[in-house]
PASEBA-1860 file (N, C-alpha, C; in nm, 3 decimals):
! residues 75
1> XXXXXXXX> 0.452/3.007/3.621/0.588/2.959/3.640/0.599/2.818/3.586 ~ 0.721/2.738/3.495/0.729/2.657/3.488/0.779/2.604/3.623 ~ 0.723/2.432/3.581/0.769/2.306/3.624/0.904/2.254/3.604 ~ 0.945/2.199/3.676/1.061/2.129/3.669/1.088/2.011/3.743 ~ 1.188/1.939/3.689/1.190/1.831/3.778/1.274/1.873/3.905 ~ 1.270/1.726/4.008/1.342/1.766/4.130/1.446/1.760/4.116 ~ 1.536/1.693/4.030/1.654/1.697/3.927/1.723/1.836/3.888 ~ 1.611/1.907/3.819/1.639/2.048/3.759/1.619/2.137/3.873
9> XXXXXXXX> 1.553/2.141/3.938/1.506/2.213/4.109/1.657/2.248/4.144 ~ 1.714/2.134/4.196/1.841/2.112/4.261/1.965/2.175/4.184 ~ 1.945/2.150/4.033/2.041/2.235/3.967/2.047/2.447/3.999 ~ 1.930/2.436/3.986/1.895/2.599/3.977/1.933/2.635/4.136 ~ 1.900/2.574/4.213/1.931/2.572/4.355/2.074/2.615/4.385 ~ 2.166/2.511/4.301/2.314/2.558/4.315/2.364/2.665/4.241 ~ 2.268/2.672/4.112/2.334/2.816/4.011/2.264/2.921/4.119 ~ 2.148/2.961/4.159/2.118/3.052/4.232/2.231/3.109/4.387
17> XXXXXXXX> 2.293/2.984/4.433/2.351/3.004/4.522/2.508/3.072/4.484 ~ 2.541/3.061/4.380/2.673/3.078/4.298/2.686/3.233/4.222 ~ 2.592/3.235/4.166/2.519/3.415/4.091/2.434/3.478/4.168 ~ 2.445/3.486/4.360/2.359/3.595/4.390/2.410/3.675/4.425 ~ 2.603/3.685/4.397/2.692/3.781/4.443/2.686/3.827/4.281 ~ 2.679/3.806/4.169/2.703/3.830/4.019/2.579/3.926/3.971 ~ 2.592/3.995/3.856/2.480/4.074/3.806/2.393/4.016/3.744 ~ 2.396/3.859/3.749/2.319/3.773/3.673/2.234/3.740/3.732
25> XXXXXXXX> 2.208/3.748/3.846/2.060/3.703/3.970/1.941/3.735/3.847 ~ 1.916/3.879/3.799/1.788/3.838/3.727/1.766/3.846/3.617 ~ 1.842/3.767/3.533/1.856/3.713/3.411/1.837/3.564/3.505 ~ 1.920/3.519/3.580/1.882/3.390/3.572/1.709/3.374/3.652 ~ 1.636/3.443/3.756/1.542/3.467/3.809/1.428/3.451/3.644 ~ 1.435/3.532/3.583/1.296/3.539/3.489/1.341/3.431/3.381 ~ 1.470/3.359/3.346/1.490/3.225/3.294/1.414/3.100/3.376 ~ 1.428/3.110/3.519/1.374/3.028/3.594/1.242/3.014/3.586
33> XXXXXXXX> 1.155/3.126/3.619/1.017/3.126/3.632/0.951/3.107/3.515 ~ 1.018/3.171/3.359/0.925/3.133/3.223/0.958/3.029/3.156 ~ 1.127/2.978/3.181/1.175/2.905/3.108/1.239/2.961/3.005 ~ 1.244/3.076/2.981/1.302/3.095/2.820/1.339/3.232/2.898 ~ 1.444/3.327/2.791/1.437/3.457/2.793/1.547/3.498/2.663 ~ 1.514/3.620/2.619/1.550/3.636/2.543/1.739/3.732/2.572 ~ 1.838/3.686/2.517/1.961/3.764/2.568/2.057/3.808/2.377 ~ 2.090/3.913/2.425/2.187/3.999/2.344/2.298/3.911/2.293
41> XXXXXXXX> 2.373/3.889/2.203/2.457/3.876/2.147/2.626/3.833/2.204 ~ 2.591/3.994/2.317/2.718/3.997/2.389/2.718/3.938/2.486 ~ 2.622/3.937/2.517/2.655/3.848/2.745/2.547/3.704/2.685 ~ 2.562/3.628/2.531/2.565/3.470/2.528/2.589/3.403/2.595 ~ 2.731/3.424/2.573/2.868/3.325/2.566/2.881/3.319/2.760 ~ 2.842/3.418/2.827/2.854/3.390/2.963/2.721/3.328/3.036 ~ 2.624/3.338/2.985/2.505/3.253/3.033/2.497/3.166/2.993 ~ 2.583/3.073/2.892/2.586/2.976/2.821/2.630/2.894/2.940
49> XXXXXXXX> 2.785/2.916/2.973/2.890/2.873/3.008/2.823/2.830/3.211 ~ 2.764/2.970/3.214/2.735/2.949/3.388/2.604/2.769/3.362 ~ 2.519/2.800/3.239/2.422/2.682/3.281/2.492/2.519/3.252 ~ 2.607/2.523/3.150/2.733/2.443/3.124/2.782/2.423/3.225 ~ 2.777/2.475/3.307/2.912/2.452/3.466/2.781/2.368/3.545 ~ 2.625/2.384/3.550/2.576/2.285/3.633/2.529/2.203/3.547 ~ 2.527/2.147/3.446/2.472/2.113/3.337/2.303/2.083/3.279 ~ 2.311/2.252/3.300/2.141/2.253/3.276/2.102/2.265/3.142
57> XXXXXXXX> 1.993/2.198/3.089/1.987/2.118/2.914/1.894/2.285/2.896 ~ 1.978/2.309/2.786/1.926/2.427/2.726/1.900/2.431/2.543 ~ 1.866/2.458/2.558/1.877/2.514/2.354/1.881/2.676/2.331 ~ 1.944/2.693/2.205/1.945/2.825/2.152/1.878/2.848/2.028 ~ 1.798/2.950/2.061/1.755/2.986/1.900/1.788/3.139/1.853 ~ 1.821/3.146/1.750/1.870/3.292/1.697/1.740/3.391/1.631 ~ 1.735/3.442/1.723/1.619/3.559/1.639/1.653/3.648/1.592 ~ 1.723/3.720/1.582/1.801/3.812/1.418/1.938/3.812/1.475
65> XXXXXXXX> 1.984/3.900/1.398/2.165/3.951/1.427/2.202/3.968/1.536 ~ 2.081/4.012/1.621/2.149/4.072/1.763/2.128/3.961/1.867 ~ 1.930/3.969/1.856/1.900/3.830/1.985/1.893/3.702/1.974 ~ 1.878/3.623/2.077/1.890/3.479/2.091/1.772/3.495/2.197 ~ 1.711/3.328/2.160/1.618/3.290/2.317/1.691/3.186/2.331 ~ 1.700/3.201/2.456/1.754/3.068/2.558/1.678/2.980/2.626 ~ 1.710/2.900/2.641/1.520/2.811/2.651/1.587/2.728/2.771 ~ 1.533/2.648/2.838/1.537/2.547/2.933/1.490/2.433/2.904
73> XXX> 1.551/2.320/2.823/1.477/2.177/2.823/1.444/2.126/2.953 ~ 1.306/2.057/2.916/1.288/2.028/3.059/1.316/1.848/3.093 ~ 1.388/1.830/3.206/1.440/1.705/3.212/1.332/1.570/3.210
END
């Protein structure tokens, strides 16, 4: 499992509390524990936006037409 700061702790703390009524619990769960995961094309733009609303430092990288990895900078 990655590290994080107590900074980033506290962020995930509030996104976890916000997406455990949403279908996103484990997409955001195996983002948490590796740091990265890889997401589709179509449900981007909404995992983008949920780590944007606590402002958790991310990057994107495009691995072909379809996937992206989503990564977690770490603070």
């Amino acid at each position: 499992m990655w590290t994080y700061s107590e900074k980033q702790e506290e962020k995930f703390a509030k996104l976890f509390e916000d997406v455990k009524q949403e279908p996103y619990l484990c997409f955001f769960n195996t983002l948490y524990r590796h740091g990265y995961i890889h997401v589709g094309k179509d449900h981007l733009q909404k995992y983008v936006s949920i780590l944007k609303k606590y402002a958790m430092p991310f990057e994107i990288e495009q691995e072909d037409s379809f996937w992206y990895v989503l990564k977690i900078v770490k603070e």
